[in-house]
C-alpha positions in Angstrom: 0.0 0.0 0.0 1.1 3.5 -0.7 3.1 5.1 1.9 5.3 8.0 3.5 8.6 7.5 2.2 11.0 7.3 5.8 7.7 7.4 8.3 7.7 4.7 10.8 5.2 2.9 11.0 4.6 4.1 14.9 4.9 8.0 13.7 1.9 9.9 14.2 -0.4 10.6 11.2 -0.8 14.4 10.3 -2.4 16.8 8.1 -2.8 14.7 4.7 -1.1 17.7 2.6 2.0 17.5 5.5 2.5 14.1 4.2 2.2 14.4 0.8 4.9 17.0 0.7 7.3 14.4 2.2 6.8 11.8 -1.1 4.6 8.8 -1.0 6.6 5.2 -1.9 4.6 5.1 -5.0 3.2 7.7 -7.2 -0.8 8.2 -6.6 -1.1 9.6 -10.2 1.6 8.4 -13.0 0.8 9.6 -16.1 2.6 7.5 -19.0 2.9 8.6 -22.8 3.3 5.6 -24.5 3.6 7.6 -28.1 4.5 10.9 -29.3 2.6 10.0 -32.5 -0.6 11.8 -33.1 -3.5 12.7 -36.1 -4.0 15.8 -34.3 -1.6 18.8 -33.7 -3.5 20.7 -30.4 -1.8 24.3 -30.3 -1.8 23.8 -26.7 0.0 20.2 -26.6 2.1 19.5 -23.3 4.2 17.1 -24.9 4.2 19.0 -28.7 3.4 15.5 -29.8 3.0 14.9 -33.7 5.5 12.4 -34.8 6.8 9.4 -33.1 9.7 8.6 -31.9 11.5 6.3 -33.1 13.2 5.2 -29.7 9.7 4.4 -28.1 9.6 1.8 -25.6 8.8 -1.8 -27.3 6.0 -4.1 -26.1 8.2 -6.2 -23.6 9.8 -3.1 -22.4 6.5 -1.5 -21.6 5.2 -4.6 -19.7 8.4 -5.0 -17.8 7.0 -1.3 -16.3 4.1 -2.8 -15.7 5.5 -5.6 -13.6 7.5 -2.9 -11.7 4.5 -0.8 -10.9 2.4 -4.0 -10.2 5.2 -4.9 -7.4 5.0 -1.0 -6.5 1.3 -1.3 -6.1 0.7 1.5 -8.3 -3.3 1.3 -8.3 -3.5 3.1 -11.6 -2.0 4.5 -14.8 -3.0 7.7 -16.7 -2.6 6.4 -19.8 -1.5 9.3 -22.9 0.4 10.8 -25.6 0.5 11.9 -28.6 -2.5 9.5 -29.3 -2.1 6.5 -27.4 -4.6 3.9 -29.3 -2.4 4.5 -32.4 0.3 2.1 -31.1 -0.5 -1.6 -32.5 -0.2 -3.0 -28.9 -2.1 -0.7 -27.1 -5.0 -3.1 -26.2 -2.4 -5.6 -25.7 -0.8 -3.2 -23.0 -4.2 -2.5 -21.5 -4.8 -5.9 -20.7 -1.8 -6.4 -19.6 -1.9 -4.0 -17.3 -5.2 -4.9 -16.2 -4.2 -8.6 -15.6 -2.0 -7.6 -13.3 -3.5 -5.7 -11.2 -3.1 -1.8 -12.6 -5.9 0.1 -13.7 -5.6 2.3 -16.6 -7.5 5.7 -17.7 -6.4 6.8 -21.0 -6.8 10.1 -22.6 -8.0 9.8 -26.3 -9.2 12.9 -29.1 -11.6 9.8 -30.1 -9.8 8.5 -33.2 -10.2 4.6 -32.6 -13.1 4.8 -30.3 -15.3 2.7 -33.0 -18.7 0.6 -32.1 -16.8 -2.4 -31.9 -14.1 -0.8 -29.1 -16.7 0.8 -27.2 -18.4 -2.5 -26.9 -15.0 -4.1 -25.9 -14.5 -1.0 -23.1 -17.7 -1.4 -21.7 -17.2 -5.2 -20.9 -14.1 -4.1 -18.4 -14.5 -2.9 -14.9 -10.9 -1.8 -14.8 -10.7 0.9 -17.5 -11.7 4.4 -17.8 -11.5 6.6 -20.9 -11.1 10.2 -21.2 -12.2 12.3 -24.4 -10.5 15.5 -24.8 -12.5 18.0 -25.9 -11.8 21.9 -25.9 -15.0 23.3 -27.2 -18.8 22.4 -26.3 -19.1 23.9 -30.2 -17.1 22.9 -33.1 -16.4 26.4 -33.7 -14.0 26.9 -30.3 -12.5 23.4 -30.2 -11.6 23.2 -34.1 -9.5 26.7 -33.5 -7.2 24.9 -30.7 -7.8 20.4 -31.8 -8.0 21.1 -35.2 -10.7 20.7 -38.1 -13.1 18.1 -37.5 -12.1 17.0 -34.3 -15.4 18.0 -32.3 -17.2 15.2 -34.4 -14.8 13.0 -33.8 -14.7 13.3 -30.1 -18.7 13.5 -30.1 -18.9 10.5 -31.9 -16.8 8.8 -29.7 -19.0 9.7 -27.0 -21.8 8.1 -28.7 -20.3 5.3 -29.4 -19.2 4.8 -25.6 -23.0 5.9 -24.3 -24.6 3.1 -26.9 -22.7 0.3 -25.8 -23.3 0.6 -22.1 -20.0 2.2 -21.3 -20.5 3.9 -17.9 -19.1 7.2 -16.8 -16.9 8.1 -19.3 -14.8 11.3 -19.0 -15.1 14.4 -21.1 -11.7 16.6 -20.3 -11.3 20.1 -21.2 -8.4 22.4 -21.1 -10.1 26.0 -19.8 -9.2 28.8 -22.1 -10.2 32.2 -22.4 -12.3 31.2 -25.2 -14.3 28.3 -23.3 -14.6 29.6 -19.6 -18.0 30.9 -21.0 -19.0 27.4 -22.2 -18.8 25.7 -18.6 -22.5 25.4 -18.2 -22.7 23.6 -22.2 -19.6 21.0 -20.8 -21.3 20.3 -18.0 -25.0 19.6 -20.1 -23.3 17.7 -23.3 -21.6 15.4 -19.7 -24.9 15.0 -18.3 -26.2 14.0 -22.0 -23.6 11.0 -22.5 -24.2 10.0 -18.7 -20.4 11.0 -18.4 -18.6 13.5 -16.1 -16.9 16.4 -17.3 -13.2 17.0 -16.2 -11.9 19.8 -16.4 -8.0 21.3 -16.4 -6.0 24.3 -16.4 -4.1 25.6 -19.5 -0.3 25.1 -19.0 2.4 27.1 -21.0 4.5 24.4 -21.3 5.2 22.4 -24.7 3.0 23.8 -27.4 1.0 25.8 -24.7 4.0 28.1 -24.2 3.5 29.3 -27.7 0.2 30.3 -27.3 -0.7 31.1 -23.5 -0.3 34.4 -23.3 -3.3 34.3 -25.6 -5.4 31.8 -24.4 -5.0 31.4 -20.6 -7.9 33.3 -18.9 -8.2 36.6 -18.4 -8.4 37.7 -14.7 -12.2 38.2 -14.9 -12.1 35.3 -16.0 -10.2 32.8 -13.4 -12.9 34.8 -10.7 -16.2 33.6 -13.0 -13.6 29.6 -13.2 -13.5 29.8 -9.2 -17.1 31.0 -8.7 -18.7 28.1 -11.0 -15.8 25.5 -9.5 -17.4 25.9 -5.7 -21.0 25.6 -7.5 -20.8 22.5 -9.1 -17.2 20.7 -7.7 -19.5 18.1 -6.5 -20.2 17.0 -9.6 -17.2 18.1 -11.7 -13.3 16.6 -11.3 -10.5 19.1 -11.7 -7.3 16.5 -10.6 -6.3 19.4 -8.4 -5.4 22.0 -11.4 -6.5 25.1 -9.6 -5.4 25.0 -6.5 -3.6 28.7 -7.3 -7.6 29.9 -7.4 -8.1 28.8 -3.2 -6.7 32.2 -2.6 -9.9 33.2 -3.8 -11.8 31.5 -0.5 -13.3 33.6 1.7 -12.0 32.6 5.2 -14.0 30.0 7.1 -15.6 29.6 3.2 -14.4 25.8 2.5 -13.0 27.4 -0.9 -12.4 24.5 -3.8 -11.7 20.8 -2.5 -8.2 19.2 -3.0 -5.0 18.7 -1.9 -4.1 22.3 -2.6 -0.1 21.4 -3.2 2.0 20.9 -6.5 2.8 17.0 -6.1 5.8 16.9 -8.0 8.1 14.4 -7.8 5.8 13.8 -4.3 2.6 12.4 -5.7 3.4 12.7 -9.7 4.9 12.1 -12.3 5.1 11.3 -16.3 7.0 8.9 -17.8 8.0 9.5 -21.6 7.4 7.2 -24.8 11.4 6.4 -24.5 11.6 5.7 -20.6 12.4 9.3 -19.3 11.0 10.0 -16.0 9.7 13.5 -15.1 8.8 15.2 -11.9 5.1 16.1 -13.7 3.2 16.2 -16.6 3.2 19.5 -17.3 6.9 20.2 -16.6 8.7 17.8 -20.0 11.9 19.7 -19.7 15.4 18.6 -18.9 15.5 20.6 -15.7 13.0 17.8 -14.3 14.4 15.0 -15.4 15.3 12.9 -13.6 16.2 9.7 -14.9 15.6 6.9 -17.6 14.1 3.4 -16.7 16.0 1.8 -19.2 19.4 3.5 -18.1 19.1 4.6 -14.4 17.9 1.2 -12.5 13.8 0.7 -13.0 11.0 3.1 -12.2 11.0 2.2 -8.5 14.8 3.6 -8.2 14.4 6.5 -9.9 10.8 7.6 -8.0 12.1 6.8 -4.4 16.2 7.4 -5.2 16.8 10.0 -7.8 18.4 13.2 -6.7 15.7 15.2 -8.6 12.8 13.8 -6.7 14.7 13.8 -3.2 15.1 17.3 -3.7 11.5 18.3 -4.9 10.8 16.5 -1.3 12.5 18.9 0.9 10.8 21.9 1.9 10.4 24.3 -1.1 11.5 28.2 -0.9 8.3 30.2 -1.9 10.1 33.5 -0.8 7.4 36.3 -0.5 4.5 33.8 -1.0 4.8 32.8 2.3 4.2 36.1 3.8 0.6 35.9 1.8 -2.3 35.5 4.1 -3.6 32.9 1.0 0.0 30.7 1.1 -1.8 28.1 2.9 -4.2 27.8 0.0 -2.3 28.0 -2.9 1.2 27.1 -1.7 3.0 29.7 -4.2 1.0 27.8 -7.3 2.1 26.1 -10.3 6.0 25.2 -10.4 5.6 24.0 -14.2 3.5 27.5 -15.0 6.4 29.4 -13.5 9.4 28.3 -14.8 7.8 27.8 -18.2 7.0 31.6 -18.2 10.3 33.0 -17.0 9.1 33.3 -13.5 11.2 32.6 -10.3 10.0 29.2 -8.9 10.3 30.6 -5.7 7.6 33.5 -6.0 3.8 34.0 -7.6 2.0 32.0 -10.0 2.1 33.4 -13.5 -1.9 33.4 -12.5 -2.0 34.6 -9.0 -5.3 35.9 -8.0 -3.9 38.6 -6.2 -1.8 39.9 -9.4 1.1 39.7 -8.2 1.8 37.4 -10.8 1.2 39.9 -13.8 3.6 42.4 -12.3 6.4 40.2 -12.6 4.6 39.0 -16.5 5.2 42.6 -17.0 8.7 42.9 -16.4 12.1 41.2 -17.9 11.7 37.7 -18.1 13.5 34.7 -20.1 11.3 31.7 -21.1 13.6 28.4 -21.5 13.2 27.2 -25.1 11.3 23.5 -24.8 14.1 20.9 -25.6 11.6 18.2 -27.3 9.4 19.3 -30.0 7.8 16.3 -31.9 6.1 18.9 -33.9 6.3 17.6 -37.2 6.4 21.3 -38.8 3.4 22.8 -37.2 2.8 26.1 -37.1 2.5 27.3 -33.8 -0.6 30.2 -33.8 -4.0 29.8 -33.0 -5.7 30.9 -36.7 -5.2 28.0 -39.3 -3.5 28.2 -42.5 -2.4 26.2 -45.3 -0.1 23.0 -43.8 4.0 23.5 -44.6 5.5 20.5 -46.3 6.7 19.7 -43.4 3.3 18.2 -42.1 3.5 16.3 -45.3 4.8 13.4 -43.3 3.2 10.3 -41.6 2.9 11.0 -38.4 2.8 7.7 -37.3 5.1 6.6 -39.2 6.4 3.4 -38.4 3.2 1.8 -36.9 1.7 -1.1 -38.9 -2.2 -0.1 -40.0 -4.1 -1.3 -37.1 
């Protein structure tokens, strides 16, 4: 069972978030892109997934994971990419995992999600599936997923909804352009007898490129909070706004979660080629902090790598901590700082007291991303006739399925 790393077993049990800070023996969310290879080219992509890579992890290298986190007792695996149903063995994988005793929800744009694999999903108790959509109108998810990708997500839906498939997901990144649209998520959920999911807009990957234009506006993150304390009952959010508890009246409850960047603590990613990261949000070489294949199995690198050790130890916030809101927001987003030139020990980029737009204001460097599976792109939020570049397969090197 997941633990406190270095607790006795005799040492007294505090505050849930005290513990959490101190690293848990096993991730309690592991996010795992099994491909970089993708039909769609999301201008907000984390992982600026497009092509694959052709170092990706093979079949028996994957299930040798598996084993690890079986042994771990890793309850569950988020499942992504790129598109992750493009790889030949990814049902194979599923029910591997499965079979041994990890769960898997995996993140899909819809592509493969035919009658016949709905039918198949809805026959397993021990996987969930997550649509992404960025729109409740084709008009506002087509400008950020791409042309036709609303129907394709929609009929996904309706193929999971037909074939008995019970609560599937529905996952939206908030933008400035969908923040209105809360209130249509929530319906088109309640329609498919799923439950809407929604997350916050990183500037890391592909999001760096456009987050200065898409992240919401102040206004904005107030109307986010407000409808998040209405409805969190009924709505997941996998912790992605904590930065908003400063909005919490004291005494108010505010928005429920653990309220702390779990970094290296309670997360992590591992890439299509066996790098490990400290999140999902933060694929840089700064948090890196190992290979499976290279630096002695998941299990070493989680509970042994300098990286994650350090992430462990108590964090300098510097000014945060003299906020009356630190206790809510714990300084914010460590991936949305460093990804927008801010000091990782100071404001979120989105701090709800501003002081985060001051220091947007003033000299910053952004680090460059060092991966960029891209496949030629181009990186702004109108479209425009493809470059040659995009002229290639981008999954190449995967046998028709």
């Amino acid at each position: 069972m997941t633990a406190t790393l270095d607790r006795p077993a005799s040492a007294p049990v505090g505050r849930l978030v005290d513990q959490f800070e101190k690293g848990l023996d096993a991730p309690i969310c592991l996010t795992w892109e099994l491909t970089y290879a993708c039909n769609l080219s999301c201008v907000h992509c984390l992982s600026s997934s497009g092509k694959r890579d052709p170092r990706e992890l093979d079949t028996a290298q994957c299930k040798a994971i598996i084993d690890e986190l079986q042994r771990m007792q890793v309850f569950y695996v988020n499942i992504g990419g790129g598109e992750p149903t493009v790889r030949p063995d990814f049902w194979e994988l599923v029910d591997y995992a499965t079979s041994h005793q990890v769960g898997v929800k995996f993140s899909t744009n819809g592509l493969k999600i035919d009658q016949k694999v709905a039918a198949r999903l809805a026959a397993s108790d021990y996987v969930d599936v997550q649509i992404s959509l960025d729109g409740a109108t084709a008009e506002v998810n087509d400008a950020v997923r791409g042309v036709g990708s609303f129907d394709m997500a929609i009929t996904a839906l309706e193929n999971l909804a037909e074939a008995g498939f019970k609560d599937a997901k529905i996952s939206v990144v908030v933008t400035r352009h969908n923040v209105s649209q809360l209130d249509e998520f929530k319906a088109l959920a309640d329609g498919f007898g799923a439950t809407l999911r929604i997350t916050r807009l990183r500037p890391s990957g592909r999001g760096a490129d456009v987050w200065d234009d898409l992240h919401p506006l102040p206004s904005q993150q107030r109307e986010l909070y407000d409808w998040l304390v209405a409805h969190g009952d009924g709505v997941l959010t996998g912790d992605s706004f904590f930065h908003l508890a400063a909005f919490a009246e004291p005494g108010s409850g505010g928005l429920p979660g653990l309220n702390l960047c779990g970094a290296g603590r309670v997360v992590c990613l591992i890439d299509p080629i066996g790098d490990v990261y400290a999140c999902p949000f933060a694929i840089h070489e700064n948090f890196l902090a190992g290979n499976i294949l290279s630096d002695g199995g998941f299990q070493t690198i989680w509970q042994q790598s300098e990286l994650f050790l350090e992430l462990r130890e108590p964090q300098n916030a510097g000014a945060c901590t003299k906020c009356a809101h630190f206790d809510a927001c714990r300084g914010g987003c460590m991936a949305a700082k460093f990804f927008t030139g801010l000091p990782l020990a100071g404001p979120d980029p989105e701090c709800v007291q501003g002081l985060g737009e001051e220091l947007l204001a003033g000299e910053r460097n952004t680090p460059s991303a060092n991966k960029d599976h891209s496949r030629g792109v181009p990186l702004t939020l109108m479209t425009r006739p493809p470059s040659r570049d995009c002229d290639e397969n981008p999954l190449a090197g995967f046998a028709p399925v």
